[in-house]
C-alpha positions as CSV (number, residue, x, y, z in Angstrom):
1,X,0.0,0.0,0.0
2,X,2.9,2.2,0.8
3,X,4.9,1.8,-2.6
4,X,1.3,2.3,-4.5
5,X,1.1,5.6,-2.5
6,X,4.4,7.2,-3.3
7,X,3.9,5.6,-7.1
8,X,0.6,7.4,-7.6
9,X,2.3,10.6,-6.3
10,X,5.8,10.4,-8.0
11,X,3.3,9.6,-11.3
12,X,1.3,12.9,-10.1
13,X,5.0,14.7,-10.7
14,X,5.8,15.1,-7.2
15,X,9.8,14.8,-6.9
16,X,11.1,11.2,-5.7
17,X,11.8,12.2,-1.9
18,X,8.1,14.4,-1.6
19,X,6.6,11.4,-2.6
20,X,8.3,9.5,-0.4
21,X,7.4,11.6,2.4
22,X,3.9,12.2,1.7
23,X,3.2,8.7,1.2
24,X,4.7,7.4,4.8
25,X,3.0,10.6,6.2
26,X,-0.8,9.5,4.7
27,X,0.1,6.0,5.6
28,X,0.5,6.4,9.2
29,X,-2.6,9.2,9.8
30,X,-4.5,6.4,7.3
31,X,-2.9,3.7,10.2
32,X,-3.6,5.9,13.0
33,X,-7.6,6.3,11.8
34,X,-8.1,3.0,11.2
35,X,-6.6,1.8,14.6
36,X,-9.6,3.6,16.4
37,X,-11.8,0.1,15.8
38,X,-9.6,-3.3,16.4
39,X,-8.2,-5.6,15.2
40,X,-6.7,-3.3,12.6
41,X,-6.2,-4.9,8.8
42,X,-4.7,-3.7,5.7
43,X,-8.0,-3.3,3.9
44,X,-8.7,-1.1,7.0
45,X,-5.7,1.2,6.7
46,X,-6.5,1.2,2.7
47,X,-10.5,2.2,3.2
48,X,-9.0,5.3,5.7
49,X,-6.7,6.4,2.9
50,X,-9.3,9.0,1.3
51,X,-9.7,10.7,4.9
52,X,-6.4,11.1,5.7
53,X,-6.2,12.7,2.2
54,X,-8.8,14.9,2.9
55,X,-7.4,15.8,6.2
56,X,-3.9,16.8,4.7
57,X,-5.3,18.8,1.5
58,X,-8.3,20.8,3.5
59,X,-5.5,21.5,6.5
């Protein structure tokens, strides 16, 4: 999930380490959302990836 986050964003143009850094960044708040109901799967990490989006872009 990681590696298919920075990929979409180093295909959006962003430089290699930006990607990098956005894409650990929306991983973890994705990660930290998810982890509010357990047990905690990747699927659930993946379905929070919109909202932590949304979270970073609106501030």
């Amino acid at each position: 999930m990681l590696s298919g986050l920075a990929g979409s964003l180093l295909a959006a143009g962003l430089p290699a380490r930006d990607a990098g850094s956005v894409a650990a960044y929306l991983h973890g708040l994705a990660g930290r959302f998810a982890a509010r109901g357990a047990p905690v799967g990747a699927h659930d990490v993946a379905a929070r990836i919109p909202a932590a989006w949304r979270g970073v872009t609106r501030g």
